[in-house]
C-alpha positions in Angstrom: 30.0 6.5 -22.6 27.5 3.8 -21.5 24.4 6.8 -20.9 24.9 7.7 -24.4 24.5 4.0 -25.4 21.3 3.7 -23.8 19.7 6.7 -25.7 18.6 4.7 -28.3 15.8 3.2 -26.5 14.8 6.7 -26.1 11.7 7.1 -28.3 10.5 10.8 -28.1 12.6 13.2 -30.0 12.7 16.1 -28.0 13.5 14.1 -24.7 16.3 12.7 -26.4 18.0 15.9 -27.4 17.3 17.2 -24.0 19.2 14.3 -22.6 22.1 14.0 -25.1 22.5 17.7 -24.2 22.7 16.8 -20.4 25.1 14.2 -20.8 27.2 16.3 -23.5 27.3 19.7 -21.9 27.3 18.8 -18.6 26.2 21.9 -17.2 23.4 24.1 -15.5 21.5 25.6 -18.6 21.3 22.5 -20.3 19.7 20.4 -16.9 17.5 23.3 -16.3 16.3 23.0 -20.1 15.8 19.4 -19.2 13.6 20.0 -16.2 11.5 22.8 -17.6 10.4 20.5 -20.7 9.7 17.9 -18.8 7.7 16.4 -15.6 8.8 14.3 -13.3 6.4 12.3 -10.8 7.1 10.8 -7.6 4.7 8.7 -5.5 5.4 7.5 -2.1 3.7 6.6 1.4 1.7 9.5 3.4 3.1 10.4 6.4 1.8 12.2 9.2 3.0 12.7 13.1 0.4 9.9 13.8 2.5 7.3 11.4 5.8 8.8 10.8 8.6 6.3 10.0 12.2 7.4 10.7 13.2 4.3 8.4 11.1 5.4 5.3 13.0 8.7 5.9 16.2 7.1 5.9 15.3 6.1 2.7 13.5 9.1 1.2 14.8 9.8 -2.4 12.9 12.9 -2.8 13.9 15.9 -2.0 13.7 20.0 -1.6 16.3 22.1 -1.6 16.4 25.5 -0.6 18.0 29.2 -1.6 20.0 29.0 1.2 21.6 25.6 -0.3 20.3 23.3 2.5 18.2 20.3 2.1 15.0 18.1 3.6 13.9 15.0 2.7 10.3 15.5 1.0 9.0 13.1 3.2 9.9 15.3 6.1 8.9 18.8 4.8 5.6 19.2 5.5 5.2 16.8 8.7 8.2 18.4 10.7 7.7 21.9 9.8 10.5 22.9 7.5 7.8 24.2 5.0 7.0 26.6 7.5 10.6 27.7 8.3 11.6 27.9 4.8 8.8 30.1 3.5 8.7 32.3 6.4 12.6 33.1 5.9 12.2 33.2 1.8 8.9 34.9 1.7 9.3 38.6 -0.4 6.8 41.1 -0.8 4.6 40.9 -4.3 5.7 44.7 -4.8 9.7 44.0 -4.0 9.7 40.5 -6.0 8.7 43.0 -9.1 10.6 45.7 -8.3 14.1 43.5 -7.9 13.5 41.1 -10.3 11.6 43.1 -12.8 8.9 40.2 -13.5 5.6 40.1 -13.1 3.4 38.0 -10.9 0.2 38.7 -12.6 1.3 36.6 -15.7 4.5 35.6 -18.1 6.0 37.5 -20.2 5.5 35.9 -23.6 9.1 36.7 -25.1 10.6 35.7 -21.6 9.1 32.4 -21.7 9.9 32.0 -25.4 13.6 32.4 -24.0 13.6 30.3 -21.3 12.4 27.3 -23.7 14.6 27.2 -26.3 
């Protein structure tokens, strides 16, 4: 496989594994251990509704996706008002996002986050 090829100009140990995982697995856990260990930065133009640009949006790359399984260009999210239609339709009470999913919002749970980053 030509991805596992390139690896070796892969310097950093960890991110290595992480992506030899990926590309050998080929499934969820193993991409979600990938994005939790590492960041990923994206810069592009600002836009507002004074200089939106329907062809930079064409070509947005960036994306957010939501629990409901659709998706808005970034660029688009917060000028259009998706934000505000997806947070007002996902929003959950403090008290019911404890009492269904049994975390906590005032902090991690060491041994849960020891879990999630192995």
């Amino acid at each position: 496989m030509k991805a596992l090829k390139l690896l070796k100009a892969v310097k950093h140990k960890k991110v290595k594994d992480l992506i030899y995982e990926v590309l050998v697995k080929k499934d969820y856990d193993s991409l979600g251990k990938f994005f939790f260990n590492v960041v990923g930065i994206g810069i592009m133009h600002f836009m507002d509704t004074m200089n939106y640009d329907v062809e930079r949006v064409q070509r947005c790359d960036i994306h957010y996706a939501t629990p409901d399984g659709r998706v808005f260009p970034f660029c688009t999210y917060n000028v259009v008002g998706h934000r505000e239609k997806v947070e007002s339709s996902f929003k959950v009470d403090p008290k019911t996002w404890v009492k269904v999913t049994g975390l906590s919002l005032t902090g991690w749970n060491k041994q849960k986050f020891a879990e999630l980053n192995k």
